[in-house]
C-alpha positions in Angstrom: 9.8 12.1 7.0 7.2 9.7 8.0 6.5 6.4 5.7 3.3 4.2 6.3 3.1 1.6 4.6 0.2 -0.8 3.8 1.6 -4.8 2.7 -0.4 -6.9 0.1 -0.4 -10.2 -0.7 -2.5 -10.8 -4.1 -3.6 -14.1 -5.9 -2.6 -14.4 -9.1 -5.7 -14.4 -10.5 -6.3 -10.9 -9.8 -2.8 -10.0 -10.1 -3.5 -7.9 -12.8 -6.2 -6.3 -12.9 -5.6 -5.3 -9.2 -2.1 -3.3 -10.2 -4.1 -1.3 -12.7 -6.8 -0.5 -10.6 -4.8 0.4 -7.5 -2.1 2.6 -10.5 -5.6 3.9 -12.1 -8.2 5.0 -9.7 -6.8 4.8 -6.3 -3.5 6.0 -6.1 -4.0 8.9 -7.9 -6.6 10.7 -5.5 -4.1 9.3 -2.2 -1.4 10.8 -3.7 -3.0 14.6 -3.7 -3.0 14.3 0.2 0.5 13.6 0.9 3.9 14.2 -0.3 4.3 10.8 -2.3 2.5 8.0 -2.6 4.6 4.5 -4.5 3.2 1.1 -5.5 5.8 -1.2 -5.3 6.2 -5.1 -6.0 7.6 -6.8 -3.3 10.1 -10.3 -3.8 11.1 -12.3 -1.4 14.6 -13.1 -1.0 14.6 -15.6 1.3 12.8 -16.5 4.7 9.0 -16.1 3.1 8.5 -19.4 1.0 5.2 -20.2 1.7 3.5 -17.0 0.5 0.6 -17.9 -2.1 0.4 -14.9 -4.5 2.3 -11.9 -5.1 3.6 -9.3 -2.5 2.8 -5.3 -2.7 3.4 -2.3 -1.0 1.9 1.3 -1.2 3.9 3.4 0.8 2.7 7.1 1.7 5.4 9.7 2.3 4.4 12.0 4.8 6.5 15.1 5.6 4.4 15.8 9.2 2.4 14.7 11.7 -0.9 16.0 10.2 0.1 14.4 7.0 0.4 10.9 8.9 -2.6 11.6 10.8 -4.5 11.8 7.3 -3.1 8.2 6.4 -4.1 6.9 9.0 -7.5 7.9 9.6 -8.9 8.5 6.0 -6.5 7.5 3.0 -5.7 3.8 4.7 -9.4 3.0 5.2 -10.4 4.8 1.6 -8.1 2.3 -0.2 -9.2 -0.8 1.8 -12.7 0.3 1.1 -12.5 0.8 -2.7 -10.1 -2.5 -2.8 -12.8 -4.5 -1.0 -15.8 -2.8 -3.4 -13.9 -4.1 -6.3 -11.5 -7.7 -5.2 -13.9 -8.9 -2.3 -11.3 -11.4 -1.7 -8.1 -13.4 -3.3 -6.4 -10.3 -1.4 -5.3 -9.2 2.2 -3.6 -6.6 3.4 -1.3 -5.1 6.8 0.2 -1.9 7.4 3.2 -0.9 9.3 4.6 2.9 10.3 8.3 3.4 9.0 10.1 6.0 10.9 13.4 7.9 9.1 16.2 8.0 10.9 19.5 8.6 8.9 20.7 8.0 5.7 24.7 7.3 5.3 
């Protein structure tokens, strides 16, 4: 199992309305094309003070290659596109691949 992962960091003053949007009319059409899609709210323990807004993550759970490929190429920028049509700014975002290794 594959995870990519796309990191946001939102201004409060979209805060809001940028959760429903993203829970409303984005996630669900990602979520047909791989095995899970998540939206979750990120906090900062420590190390990451000087972070102006609130932190995000959608992570994709893909079971193959193909899947990941599909992430990649299509549902990443499709998100980003309908993000930026809506919230042209008080947003950014960065994506990462997480790899599963084990579990204990």
């Amino acid at each position: 199992m594959n995870i990519y992962n796309i990191t946001f960091i939102v201004e409060a003053e979209i805060e809001k309305e940028w959760i429903e949007y993203v829970d409303r009319e984005i996630l669900p059409e990602l979520g047909k094309n791989v095995h899970q899609v998540d939206l979750l709210k990120v906090t900062f323990e420590e190390g990451m003070d000087n972070v102006k807004g609130s932190t995000f993550s959608v992570q994709f759970y893909c079971k193959d290659q193909e899947m990941i490929g599909w992430v990649k190429e299509i549902g990443h920028q499709m998100l980003l596109q309908k993000l930026h049509r809506k919230f042209t700014k008080n947003w950014l975002a960065f994506a990462s691949t997480l790899e599963f290794i084990k579990s204990y």
